[in-house]
N, C-alpha and C positions, 0 to 999 in steps of 0.2 A: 142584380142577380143574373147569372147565366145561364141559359138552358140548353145544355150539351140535346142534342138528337144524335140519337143514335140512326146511319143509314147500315144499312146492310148492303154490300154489293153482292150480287150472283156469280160466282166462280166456276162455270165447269170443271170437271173432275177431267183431269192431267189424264193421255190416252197415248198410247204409240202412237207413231205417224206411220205410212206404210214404208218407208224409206228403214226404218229402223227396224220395222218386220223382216224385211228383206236380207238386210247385215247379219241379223241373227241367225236366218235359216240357211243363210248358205255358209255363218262358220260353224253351227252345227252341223252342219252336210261336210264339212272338208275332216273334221274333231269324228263324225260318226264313218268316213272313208278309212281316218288315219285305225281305227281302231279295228275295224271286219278286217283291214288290207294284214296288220299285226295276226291277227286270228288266223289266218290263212296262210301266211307263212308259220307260224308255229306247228300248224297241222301238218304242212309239208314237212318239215324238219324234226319233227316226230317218226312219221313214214319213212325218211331216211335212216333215223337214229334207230330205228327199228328193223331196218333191213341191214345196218351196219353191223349192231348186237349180234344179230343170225348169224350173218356172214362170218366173223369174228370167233361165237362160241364153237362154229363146223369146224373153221380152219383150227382151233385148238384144241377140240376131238381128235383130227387128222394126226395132231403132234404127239398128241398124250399116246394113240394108236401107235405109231411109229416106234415111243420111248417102250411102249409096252412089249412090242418084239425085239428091245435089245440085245435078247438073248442070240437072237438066229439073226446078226449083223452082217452078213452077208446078201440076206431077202429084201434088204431097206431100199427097195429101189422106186423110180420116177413113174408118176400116172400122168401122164400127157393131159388128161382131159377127163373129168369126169360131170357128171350132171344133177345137180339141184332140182328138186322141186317141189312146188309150193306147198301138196298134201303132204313130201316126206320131208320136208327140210325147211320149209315154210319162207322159203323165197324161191325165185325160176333164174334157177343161173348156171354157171359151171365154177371147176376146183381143179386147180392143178397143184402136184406135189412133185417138185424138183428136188433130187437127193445129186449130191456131186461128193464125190472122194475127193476128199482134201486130203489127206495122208493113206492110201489103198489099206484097208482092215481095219484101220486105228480109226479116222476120223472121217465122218461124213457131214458137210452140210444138207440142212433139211429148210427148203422154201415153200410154204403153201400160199397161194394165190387163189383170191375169188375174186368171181366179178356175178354182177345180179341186174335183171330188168327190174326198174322199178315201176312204177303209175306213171302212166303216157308215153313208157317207151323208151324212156330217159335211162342209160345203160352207165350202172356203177361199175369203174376199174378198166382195166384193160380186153374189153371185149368188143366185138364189131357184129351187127343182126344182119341176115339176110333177107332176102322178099319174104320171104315165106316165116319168119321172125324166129328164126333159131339161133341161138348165139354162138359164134365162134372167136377164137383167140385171136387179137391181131398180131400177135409175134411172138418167137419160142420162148423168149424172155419178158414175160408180161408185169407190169406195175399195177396196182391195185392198191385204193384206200385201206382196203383191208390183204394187208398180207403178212405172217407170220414166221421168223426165219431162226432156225436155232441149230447147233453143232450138237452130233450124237456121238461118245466115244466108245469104243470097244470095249468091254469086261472083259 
């Protein structure tokens, strides 16, 4: 007859080592960078998107303005420069509205161009700031993210 004994060995319970600690927090730390750096741009690109809208809904008041004195097509003419701002227009910038006869009575093109400061200084469109941070046009012919251009014809 055989008499099995049973031994027991003692087994410590299985622990990180700190090499493994370490792996872990620093690809948490790169996984918790990738995701605040995402957050942050989105919130910029927001502020943008939102100064873009603005920008956007003024210059097509400007037009809807323009179509609504079709009548007296004659008075349809160019504002070199005009001024935004943030209490009346809810961004700080300028608007210009270029009208050109394409055919003298019959036809007029109509261009509105803004441009806007936005957070840090960072200037949307074809505008250039001075020391003193007020913005001016860099050329008669300005480009802008936001510009809207349409032909008005005489009744």
């Amino acid at each position: 007859m055989k008499i099995f004994i049973r031994t027991q060995r003692f087994t410590a319970p299985r622990a990180f080592t700190l090499v493994e600690l370490m792996i872990t927090i620093v690809v948490s730390a790169l996984v918790l960078n990738g995701v605040i750096m995402s957050l942050v741009n989105s919130m910029v690109l927001n502020e943008y998107n939102q100064g873009f809208s603005i920008a956007m809904n003024f210059a097509r008041a400007q037009i809807e303005g323009i179509l609504s004195r079709r009548s007296d097509f004659s008075n349809i003419v160019s504002i070199p420069s005009g001024t935004l701002t943030v209490t009346a227009n809810g961004i700080n910038g300028l608007y210009r509205v270029d009208v050109i006869d394409v055919i003298p009575n019959q036809l007029k093109d109509v261009k509105v161009a803004v441009c806007w400061k936005a957070r840090g200084g960072r200037i949307i469109g074809d505008c250039t700031s001075d020391n003193s941070g007020t913005l001016k046009w860099k050329s008669p012919n300005p480009s802008s993210p936001c510009m809207l251009e349409t032909a008005i014809a005489a009744r």
